[in-house]
C-alpha positions in Angstrom: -33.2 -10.2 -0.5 -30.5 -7.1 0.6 -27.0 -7.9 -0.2 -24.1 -6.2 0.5 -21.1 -5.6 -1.6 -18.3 -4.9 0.9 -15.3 -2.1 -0.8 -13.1 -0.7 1.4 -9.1 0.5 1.1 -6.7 -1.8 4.0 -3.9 0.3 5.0 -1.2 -2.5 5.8 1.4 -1.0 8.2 1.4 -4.0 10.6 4.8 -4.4 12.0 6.6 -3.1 8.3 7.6 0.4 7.3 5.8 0.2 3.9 2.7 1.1 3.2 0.3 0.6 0.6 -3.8 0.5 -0.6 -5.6 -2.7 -2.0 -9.1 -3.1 -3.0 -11.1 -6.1 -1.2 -14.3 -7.1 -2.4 -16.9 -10.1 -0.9 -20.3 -11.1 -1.4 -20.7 -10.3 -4.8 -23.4 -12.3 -5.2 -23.8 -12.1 -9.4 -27.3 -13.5 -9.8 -29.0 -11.1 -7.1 -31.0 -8.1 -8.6 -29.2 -5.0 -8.5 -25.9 -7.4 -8.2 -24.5 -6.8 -12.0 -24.6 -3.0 -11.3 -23.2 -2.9 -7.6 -19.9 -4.7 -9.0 -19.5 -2.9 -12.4 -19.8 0.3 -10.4 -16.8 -0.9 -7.8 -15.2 -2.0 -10.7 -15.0 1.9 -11.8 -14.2 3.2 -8.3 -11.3 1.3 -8.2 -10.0 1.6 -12.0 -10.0 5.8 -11.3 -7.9 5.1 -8.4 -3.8 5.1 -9.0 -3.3 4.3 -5.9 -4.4 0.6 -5.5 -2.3 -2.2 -6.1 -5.0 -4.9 -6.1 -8.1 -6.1 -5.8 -9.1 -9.2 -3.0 -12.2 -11.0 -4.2 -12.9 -13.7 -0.6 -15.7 -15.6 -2.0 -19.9 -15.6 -2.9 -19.4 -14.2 -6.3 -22.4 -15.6 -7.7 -26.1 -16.6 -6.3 -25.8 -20.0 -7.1 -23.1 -20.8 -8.4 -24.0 -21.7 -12.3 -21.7 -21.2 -14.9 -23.9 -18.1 -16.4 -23.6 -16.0 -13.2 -19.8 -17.0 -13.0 -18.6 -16.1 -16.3 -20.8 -13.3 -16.0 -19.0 -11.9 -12.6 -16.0 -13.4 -14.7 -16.0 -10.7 -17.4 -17.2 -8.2 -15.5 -13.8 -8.3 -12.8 -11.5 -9.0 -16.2 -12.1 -5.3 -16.4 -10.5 -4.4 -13.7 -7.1 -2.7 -15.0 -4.5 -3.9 -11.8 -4.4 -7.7 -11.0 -7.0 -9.5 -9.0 -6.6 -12.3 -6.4 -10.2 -14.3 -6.5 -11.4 -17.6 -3.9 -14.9 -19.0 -4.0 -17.4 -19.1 -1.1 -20.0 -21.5 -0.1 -22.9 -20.2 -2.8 -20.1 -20.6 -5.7 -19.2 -24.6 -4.1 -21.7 -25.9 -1.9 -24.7 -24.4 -4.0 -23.2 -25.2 -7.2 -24.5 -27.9 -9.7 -21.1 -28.2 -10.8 -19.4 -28.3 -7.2 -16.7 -25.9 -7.8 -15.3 -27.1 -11.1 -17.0 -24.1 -13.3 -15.2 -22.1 -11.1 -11.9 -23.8 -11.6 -12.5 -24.0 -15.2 -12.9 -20.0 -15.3 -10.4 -18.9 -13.0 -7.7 -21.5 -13.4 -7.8 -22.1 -9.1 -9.7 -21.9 -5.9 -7.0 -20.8 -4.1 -4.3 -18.3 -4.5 -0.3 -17.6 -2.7 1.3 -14.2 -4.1 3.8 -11.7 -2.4 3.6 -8.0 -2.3 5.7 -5.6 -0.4 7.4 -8.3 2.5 3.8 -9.7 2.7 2.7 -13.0 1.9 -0.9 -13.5 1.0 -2.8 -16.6 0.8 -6.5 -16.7 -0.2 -7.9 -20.6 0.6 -12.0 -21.3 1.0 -13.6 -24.1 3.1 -14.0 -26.3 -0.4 -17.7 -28.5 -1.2 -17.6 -31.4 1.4 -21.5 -31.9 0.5 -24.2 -29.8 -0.9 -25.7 -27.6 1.6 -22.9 -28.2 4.7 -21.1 -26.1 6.4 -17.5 -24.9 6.0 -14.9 -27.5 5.7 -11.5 -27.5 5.3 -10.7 -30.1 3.1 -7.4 -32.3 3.8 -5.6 -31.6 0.3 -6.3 -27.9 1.3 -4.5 -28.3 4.2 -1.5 -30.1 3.0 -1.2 -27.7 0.0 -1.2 -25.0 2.6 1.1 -27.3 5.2 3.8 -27.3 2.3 3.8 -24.0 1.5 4.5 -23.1 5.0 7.6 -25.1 4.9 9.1 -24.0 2.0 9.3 -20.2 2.8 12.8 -19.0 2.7 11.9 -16.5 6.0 9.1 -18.1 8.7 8.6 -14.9 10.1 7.4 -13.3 7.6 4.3 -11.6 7.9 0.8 -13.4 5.9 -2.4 -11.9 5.3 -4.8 -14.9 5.2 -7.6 -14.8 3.0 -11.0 -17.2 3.6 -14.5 -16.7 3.1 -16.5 -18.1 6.1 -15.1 -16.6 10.0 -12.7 -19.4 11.4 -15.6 -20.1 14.3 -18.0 -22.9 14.5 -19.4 -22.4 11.0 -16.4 -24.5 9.5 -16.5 -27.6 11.1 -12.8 -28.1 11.3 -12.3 -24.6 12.4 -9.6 -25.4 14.7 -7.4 -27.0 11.7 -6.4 -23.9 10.3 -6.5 -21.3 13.3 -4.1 -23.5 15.2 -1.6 -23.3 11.7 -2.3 -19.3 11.5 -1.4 -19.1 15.3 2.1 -20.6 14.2 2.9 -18.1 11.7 2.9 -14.7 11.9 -0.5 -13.9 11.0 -1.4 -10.2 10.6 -4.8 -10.5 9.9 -7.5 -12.5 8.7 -10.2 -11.1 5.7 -13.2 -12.5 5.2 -16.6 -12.4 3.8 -19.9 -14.4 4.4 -21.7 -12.4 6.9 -22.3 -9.3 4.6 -21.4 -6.9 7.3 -18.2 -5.0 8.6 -16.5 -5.9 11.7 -13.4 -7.0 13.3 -13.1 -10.0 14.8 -11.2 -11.7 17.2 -10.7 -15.2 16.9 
């Protein structure tokens, strides 16, 4: 099966002055042949780069989802030498035996909030509603992200939002969270799952 490690640099000079680099990484997919090598060898590219602050990880880091290939991806993105920012996609819940909780157990979350240079970014996937389903924001999800929304000192300021599945028809409640990003003030979107580069417009 072809996989696709996505690496790129975002340049993020939306409506602020600053500028600066971060590392995004998707589709992993630890468990997939030549999948160990791919990641160690972005792991490199971005340790001899000074310039990035970050790395973005938006989801499918393993095959399936088993605790082998997750602590394998695990120790493999430990060596990355700036911090890293890390949500699940559907192969690491819906596929997985363990529904999530491996992943949680390694990682500490399935979701992440962090500022960096006036932005805010939050990373939140479409957790397991049932094995096999499509995306789904969960309700706890959405309070969690409900409250944090509430409690920022300054509404305007700008969010990157992190997800792994497009907000379209693939999550079943897409509408929950595009109609929240809509009331913010959403720079972009990043996102994984469909192992190709694009923009969107949702």
């Amino acid at each position: 099966m072809k996989r696709i490690i996505l690496f790129l640099f975002f340049l993020a000079n939306f409506t602020i002055a600053q500028q600066f680099k971060f590392a995004w990484l998707t589709d992993i997919h630890i468990g997939y042949p030549t999948a160990k090598e791919d990641l160690q060898r972005s792991i490199s590219d971005i340790n001899s780069l000074d310039n990035i602050s970050f790395t973005i990880i938006s989801g499918d880091i393993t095959a399936t989802g088993t605790l082998q290939e997750l602590t394998q991806a695990k120790n493999i993105l430990d060596q990355l030498k700036k911090p890293y920012y890390i949500i699940p996609g559907n192969h690491d819940t819906k596929w997985s035996e363990s529904g999530c909780t491996d992943f949680i157990k390694l990682w500490g979350n399935d979701r992440f909030v962090f500022e960096y240079d006036k932005f805010l970014f939050i990373g939140l996937h479409q957790g397991p509603r049932m094995r096999m389903a499509d995306g789904h924001w969960a309700p706890e999800d959405l309070r969690w992200y409900d409250s944090l929304i509430v409690s920022l000192p300054n509404s305007n300021q700008p969010i990157i939002f992190v997800t792994h599945y497009p907000l379209n028809e693939e999550i079943a409640n897409w509408y929950e969270m595009l109609d929240r990003l809509k009331n913010v003030h959403t720079q972009v979107t990043l996102f994984g799952h469909g192992h190709k580069n694009g923009v969107f417009d949702f």
